[in-house]
C-alpha positions as CSV (number, residue, x, y, z in Angstrom):
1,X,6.2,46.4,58.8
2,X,9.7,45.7,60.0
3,X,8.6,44.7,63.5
4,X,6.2,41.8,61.7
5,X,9.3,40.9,59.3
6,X,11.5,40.7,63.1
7,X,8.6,38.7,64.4
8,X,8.7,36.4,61.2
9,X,12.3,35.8,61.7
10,X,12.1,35.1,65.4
11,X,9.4,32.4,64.6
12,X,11.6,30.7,61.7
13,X,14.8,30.7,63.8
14,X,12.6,29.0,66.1
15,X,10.5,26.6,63.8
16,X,13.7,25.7,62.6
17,X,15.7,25.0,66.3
18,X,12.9,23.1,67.2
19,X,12.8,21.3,63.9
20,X,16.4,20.6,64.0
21,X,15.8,19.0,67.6
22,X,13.1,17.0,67.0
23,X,15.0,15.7,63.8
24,X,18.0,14.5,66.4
25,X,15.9,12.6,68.7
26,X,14.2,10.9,65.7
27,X,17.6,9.9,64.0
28,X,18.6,8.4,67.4
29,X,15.8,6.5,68.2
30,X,15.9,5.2,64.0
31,X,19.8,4.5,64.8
32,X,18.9,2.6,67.8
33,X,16.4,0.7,66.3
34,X,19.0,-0.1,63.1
35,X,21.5,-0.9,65.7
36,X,18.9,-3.4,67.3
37,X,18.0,-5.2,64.6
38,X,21.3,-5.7,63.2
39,X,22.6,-6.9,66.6
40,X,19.6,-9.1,67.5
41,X,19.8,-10.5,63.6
42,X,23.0,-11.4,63.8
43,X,23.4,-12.6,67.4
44,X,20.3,-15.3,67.3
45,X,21.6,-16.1,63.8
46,X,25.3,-17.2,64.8
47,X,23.3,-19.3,67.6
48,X,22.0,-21.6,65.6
49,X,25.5,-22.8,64.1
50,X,23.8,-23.0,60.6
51,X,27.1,-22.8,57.9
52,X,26.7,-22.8,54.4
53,X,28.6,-26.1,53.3
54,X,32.2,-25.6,51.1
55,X,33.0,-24.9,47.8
56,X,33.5,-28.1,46.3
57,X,31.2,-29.7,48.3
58,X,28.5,-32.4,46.6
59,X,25.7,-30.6,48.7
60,X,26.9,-27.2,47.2
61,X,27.1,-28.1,43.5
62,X,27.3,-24.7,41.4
63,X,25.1,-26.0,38.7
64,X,22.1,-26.6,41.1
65,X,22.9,-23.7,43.6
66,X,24.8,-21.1,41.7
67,X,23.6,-18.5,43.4
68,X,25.2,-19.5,46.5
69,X,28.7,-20.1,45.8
70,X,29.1,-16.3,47.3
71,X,28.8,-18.3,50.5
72,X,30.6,-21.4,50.5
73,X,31.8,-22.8,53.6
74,X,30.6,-19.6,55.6
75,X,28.3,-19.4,58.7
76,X,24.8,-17.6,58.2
77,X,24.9,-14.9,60.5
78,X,23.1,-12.1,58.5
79,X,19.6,-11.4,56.9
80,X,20.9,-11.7,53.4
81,X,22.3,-14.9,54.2
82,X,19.2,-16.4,55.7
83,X,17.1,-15.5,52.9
84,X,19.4,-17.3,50.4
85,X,20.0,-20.3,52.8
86,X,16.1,-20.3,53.3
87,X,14.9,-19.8,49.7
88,X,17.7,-21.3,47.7
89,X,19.0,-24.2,49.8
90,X,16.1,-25.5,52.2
91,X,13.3,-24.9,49.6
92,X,15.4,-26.7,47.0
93,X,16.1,-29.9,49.0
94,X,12.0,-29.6,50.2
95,X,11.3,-29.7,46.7
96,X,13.7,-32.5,46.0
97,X,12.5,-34.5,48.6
98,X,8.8,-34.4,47.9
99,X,8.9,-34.2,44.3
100,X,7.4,-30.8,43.7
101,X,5.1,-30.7,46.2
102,X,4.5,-28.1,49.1
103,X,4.0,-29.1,53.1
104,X,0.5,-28.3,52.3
105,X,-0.4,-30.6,49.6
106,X,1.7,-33.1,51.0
107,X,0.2,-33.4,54.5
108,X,-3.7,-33.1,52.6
109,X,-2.6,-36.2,51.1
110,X,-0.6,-38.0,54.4
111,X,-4.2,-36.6,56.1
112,X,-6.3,-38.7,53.2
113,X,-3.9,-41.7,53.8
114,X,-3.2,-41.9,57.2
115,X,-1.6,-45.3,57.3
116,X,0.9,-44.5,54.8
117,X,4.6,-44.1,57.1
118,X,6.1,-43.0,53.7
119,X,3.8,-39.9,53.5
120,X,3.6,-39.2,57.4
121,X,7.8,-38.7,57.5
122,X,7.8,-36.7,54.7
123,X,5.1,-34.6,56.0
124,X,7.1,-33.9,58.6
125,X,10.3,-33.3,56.5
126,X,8.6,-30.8,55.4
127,X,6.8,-29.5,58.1
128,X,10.7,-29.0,60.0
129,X,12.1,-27.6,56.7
130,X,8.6,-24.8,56.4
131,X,9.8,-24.4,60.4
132,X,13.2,-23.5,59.6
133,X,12.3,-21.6,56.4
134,X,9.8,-19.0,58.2
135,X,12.6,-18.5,61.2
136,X,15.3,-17.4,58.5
137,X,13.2,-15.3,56.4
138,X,11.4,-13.6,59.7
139,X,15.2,-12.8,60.8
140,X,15.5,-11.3,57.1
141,X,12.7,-9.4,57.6
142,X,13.9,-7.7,60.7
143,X,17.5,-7.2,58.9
144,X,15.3,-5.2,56.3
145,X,13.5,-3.2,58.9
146,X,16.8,-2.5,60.2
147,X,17.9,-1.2,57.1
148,X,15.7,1.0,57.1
149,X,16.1,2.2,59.7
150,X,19.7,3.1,59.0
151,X,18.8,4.9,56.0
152,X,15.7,6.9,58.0
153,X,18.8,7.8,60.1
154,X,20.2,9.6,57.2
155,X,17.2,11.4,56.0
156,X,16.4,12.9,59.7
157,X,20.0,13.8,60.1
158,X,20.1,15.4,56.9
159,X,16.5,17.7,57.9
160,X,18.1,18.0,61.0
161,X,20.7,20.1,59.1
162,X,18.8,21.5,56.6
163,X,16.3,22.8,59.4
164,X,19.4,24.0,61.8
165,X,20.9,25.8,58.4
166,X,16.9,27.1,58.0
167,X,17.2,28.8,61.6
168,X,21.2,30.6,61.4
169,X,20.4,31.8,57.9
170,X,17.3,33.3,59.2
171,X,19.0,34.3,62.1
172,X,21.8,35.9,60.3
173,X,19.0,38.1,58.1
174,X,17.6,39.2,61.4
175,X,21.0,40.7,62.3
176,X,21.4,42.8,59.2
């Protein structure tokens, strides 16, 4: 009976090295990839040159865009950002400029007029602003993958203890 209690310990200590190891490797590679993201987010973000305009500024009027006064006069460099540029800013001047109406129903009607100039530029207004849109909420996307990421980071190191505590408790019965 003791020797198959011994051989139960042996195993755990094991389990819980080998547990504790691959726990590591998966935090690194989950760090990496937070590291990544945040890097390649932000780096093809500050590219573009895209700012938020100042506070006080006409085009930034806190009664029509209150939730981006957080941002005045700064540069869109993270995923957050792009989101609110994307979905508060473009979208409302799309809006705005076509009266309610979405790239699609606006380029079924330029397609069912095709003479009309008026309807042709605004199709493509729109088309450019959908363009623009998609880039800055796929770049938010990524930030959120990254995010999680970071916070997978966390969870493996923390097993990664929890399993290495597992192993020298198990380790420390064994000598007693």
């Amino acid at each position: 009976m003791a020797k198959t209690a011994a051989t139960q310990n042996k195993i755990i200590t094991l389990a819980g090295v080998v547990l504790a190891l691959v726990f590591v490797v998966g935090a690194q590679l989950t760090a990496w990839g937070n590291r990544f993201a945040d890097s390649t987010v932000h780096d093809q973000l500050v590219q573009e040159k895209i700012y938020f305009p100042k506070a006080g500024d006409k085009a930034l009027d806190p009664k029509e865009f209150p939730g981006l006064q957080q941002y005045a006069g700064t540069q869109v460099d993270s995923g957050p950002k792009a989101k609110a540029y994307a979905n508060e800013f473009i979208w409302a001047h799309m809006m705005e400029a076509s009266g309610g109406k979405t790239y699609a129903e606006v380029s079924t009607a330029a397609s069912a007029n095709p003479k009309n100039a008026k309807l042709a530029a605004l199709k493509t207004t729109l088309f450019q602003g959908d363009m623009l849109r998609s880039s800055l909420l796929t770049a938010y996307a990524f930030s959120v993958f990254g995010a999680i990421a970071g916070y997978a980071t966390l969870v493996l190191y923390a097993l990664a203890i929890l399993a290495l505590l597992t192993a020298l408790v198990t380790l420390m019965m064994r000598h007693r």
